[in-house]
C-alpha positions as CSV (number, residue, x, y, z in Angstrom):
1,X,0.0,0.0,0.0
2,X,2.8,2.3,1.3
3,X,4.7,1.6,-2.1
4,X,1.8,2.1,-4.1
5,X,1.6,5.9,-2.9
6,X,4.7,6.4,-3.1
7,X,4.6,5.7,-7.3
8,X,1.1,7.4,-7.1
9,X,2.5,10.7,-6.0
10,X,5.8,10.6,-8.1
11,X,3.8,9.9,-11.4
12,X,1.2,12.8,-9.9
13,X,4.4,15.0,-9.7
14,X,5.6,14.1,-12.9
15,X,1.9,14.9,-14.6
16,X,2.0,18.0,-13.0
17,X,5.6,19.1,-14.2
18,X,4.7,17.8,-17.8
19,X,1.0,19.8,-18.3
20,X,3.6,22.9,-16.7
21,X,5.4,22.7,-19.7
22,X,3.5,22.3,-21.7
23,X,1.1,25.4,-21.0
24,X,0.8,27.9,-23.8
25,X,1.8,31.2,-22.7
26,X,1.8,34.7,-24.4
27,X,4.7,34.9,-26.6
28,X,4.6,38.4,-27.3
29,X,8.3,39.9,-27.8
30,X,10.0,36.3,-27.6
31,X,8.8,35.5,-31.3
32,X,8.4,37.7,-34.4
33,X,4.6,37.3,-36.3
34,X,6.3,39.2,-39.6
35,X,9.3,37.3,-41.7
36,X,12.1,39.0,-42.8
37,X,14.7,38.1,-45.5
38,X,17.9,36.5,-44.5
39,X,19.8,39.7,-45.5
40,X,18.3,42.9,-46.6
41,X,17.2,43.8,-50.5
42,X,19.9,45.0,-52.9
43,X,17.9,48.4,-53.7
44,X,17.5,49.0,-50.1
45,X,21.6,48.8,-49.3
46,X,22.1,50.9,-52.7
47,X,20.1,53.8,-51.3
48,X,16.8,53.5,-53.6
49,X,13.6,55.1,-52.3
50,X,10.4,53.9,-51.5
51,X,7.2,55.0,-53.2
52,X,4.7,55.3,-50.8
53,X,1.7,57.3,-50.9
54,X,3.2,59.7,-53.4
55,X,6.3,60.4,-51.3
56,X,9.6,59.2,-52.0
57,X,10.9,57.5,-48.6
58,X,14.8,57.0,-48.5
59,X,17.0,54.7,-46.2
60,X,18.7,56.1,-43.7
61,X,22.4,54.4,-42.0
62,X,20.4,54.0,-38.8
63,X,18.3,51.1,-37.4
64,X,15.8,50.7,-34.8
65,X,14.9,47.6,-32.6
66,X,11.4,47.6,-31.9
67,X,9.1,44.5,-31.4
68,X,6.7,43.3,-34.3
69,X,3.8,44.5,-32.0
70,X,5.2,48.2,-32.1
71,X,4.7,47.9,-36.1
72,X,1.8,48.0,-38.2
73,X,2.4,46.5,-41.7
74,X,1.4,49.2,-44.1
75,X,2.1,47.6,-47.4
76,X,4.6,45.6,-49.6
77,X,7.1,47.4,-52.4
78,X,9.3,45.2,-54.4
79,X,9.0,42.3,-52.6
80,X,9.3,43.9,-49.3
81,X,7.2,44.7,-46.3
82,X,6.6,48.3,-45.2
83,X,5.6,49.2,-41.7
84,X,5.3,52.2,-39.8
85,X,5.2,52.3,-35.6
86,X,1.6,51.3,-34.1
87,X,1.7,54.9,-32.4
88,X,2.6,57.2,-35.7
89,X,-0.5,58.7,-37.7
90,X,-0.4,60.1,-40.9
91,X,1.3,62.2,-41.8
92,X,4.1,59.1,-40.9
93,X,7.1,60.1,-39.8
94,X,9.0,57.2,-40.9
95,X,8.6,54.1,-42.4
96,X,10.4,51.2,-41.9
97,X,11.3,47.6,-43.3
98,X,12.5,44.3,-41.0
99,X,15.9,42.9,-42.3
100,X,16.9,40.7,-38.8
101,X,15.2,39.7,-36.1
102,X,13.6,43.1,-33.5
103,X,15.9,45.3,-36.6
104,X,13.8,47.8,-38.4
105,X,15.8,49.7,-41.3
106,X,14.5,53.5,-41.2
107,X,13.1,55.0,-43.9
108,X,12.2,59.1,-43.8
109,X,10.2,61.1,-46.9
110,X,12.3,63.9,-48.9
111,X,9.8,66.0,-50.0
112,X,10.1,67.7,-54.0
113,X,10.8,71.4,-53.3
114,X,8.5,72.1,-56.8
């Protein structure tokens, strides 16, 4: 009886460490919910614009690291996705496209003096 118990509560204890891993939990900031290419466009590292909503958007030297919930995707151009931060409203200060994992290249409009 006493040994009976005793594989009762080990095999209880092992149940109970199982279902703890394997719980589901909120992976928000752990995993990325947009892809990104393994190394960034050729157009992009050559300093071509972006076309987006009649603005010409160009690629700046700096990055930033945000999370794929601080983005919005906006649209696609050439094959790549465009984004723009979840807090910015149009007019957008900057757009942005993902080239690593959490790295965001910066793009920022140059506006035709005509």
């Amino acid at each position: 009886m006493r040994r009976q118990r005793y594989i009762f509560g080990i095999c209880f204890v092992f149940c109970l460490m199982t279902l703890g891993c394997a719980v589901i939990r909120n992976n928000e900031g752990r995993m990325g919910r947009y892809a990104f290419l393994e190394k960034e466009a050729g157009w992009i590292l050559e300093g071509e614009p972006i076309e987006f909503e009649g603005q010409m958007w160009y690629p700046e030297d700096g990055i930033d690291i945000l999370l794929d919930a601080e983005v919005i995707l906006r649209g696609e151009y050439r094959g790549v996705q465009i984004f723009t931060a979840r807090t910015d409203v149009k007019p957008f200060h900057r757009l942005y496209t993902k080239f690593e994992h959490n790295k965001f290249r910066i793009f920022k409009a140059h506006h035709d003096p005509r």
